[in-house]
ZAVEXPA-980206 format. One line per field, with one value per residue (C-alpha): residue number from 1; x, y, z. Coordinates in steps of 0.05 Angstrom, whole numbers, plus 5000, padded with zeros to 4 digits. Layout:
% residues N
i <- (NUM/...) .
east <- (X/...) .
north <- (Y/...) .
up <- (Z/...) .
***
This chain:
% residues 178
i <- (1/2/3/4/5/6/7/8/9/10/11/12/13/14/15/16/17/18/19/20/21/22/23/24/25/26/27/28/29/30/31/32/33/34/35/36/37/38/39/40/41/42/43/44/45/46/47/48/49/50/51/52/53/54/55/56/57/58/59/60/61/62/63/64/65/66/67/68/69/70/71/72/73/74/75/76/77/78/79/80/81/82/83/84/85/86/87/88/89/90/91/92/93/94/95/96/97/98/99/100/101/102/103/104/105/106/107/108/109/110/111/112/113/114/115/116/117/118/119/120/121/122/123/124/125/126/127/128/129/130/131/132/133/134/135/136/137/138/139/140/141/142/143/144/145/146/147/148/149/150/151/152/153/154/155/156/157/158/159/160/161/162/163/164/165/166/167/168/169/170/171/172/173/174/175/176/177/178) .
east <- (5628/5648/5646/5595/5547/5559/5539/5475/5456/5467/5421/5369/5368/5366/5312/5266/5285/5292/5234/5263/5234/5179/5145/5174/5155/5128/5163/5145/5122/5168/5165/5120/5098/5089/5055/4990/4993/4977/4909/4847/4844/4784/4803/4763/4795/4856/4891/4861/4906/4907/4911/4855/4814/4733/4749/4703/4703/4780/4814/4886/4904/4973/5003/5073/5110/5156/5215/5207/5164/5103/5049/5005/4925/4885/4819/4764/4700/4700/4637/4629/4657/4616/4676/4720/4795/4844/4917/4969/5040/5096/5127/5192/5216/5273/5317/5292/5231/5220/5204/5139/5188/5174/5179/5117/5116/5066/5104/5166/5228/5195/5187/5148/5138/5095/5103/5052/5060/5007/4965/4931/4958/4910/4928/4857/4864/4922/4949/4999/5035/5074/5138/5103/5044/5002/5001/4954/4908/4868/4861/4812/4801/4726/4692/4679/4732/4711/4705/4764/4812/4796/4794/4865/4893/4866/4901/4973/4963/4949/5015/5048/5024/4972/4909/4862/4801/4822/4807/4763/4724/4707/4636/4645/4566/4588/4602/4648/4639/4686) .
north <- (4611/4659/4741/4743/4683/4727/4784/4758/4728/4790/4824/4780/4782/4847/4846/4799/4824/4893/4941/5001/5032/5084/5114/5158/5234/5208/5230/5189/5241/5272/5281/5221/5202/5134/5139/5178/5127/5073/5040/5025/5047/5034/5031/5072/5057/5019/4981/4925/4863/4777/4790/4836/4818/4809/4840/4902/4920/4924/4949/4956/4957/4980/4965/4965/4902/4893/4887/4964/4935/4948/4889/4899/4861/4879/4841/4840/4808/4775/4782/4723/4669/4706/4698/4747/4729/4757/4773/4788/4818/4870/4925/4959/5035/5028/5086/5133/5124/5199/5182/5139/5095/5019/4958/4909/4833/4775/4726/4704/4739/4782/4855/4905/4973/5013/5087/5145/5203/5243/5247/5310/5338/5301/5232/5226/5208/5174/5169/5096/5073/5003/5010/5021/5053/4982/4990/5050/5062/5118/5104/5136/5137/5125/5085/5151/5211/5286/5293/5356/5303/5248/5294/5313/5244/5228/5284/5278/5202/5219/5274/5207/5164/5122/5106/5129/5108/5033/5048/4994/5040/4992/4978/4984/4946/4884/4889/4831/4789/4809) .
up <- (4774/4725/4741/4677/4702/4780/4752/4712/4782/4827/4772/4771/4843/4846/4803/4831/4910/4908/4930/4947/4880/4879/4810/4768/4794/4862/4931/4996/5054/5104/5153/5163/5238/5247/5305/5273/5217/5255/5269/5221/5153/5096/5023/4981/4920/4892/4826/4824/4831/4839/4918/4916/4863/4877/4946/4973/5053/5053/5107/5131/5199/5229/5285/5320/5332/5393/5340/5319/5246/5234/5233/5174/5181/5123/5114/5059/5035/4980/4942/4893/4954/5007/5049/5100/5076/5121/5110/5156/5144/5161/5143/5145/5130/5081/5112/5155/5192/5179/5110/5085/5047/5069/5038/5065/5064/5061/5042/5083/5054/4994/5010/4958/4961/5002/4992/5024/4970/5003/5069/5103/5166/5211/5179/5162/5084/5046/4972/4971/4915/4904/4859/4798/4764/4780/4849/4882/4947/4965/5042/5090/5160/5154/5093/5056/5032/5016/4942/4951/4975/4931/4862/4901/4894/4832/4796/4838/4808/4744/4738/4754/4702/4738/4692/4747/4703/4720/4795/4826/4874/4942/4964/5050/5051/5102/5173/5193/5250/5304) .
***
């Protein structure tokens, strides 16, 4: 193999593998304590996207695996099936565990981002972002946020780029069977 044709492939792997990105202007929290993190969160609002999409009632649960990752369950009602669909996953921190920076997987061997930007000191509410400007969550604790906090996200997102007016805002009106 040639060092051009080696090159082209080590760039498009790089490319189609790599996740430790973050947005432009965005900073993953630290210190960040995993431990608070950890347990049940609602979405109240997100970018919508294909492994999302007609989904309201989403959570994301967090958990710690035996192996030091992080197991990842988020679950959601999809509205025009009538269906729970469930989803389960991990997640890694990239460097230090000190900093929100993780890459999360659903799939086998394909990692994305997952990047806190922003969370109050109780760990009550949380801004996420993907890699990019197409991936945001504004998580909560409970199915509802405090307009301060969530007017609070929505402009740190927008200083980022994010076109908050494309939110999809999540309906919490089902109560799955347990």
């Amino acid at each position: 193999m040639t060092v051009r044709i080696q090159f082209i492939f080590a760039l498009m792997f790089s490319i189609f593998f790599s996740c430790a990105t973050i947005p432009k202007g965005a900073i993953a929290v630290q210190p960040f304590d995993q431990e608070k993190y950890l347990g049940k969160w609602y979405e109240i609002a997100r970018m919508d996207f294909k492994f999302e999409e007609n989904l309201n009632n989403t959570t994301a649960t967090y958990s710690l695996n035996e192996n030091g990752s992080i197991k990842v369950d988020n679950r959601g009602y999809n509205y025009v099936t009538k269906e729970w669909q469930q989803s389960a996953g991990k997640a890694k921190f990239l460097k230090d565990p000190n900093v929100a920076n993780l890459k999360v997987s659903f799939f086998g061997p394909f990692y994305a981002g997952y990047n806190v930007i922003a969370i109050d000191p109780y760990y009550q509410y949380a801004l996420v972002v993907g890699k990019n400007i197409d991936y945001m969550w504004i998580l909560s604790r409970e199915n509802t946020i405090p307009q301060d906090i969530k007017e609070g996200f929505i402009t740190k997102a927008k200083e980022i780029g994010f076109k908050t007016d494309e939110l999809v805002w999540v309906e919490h009106n089902e109560i799955p069977a347990e």
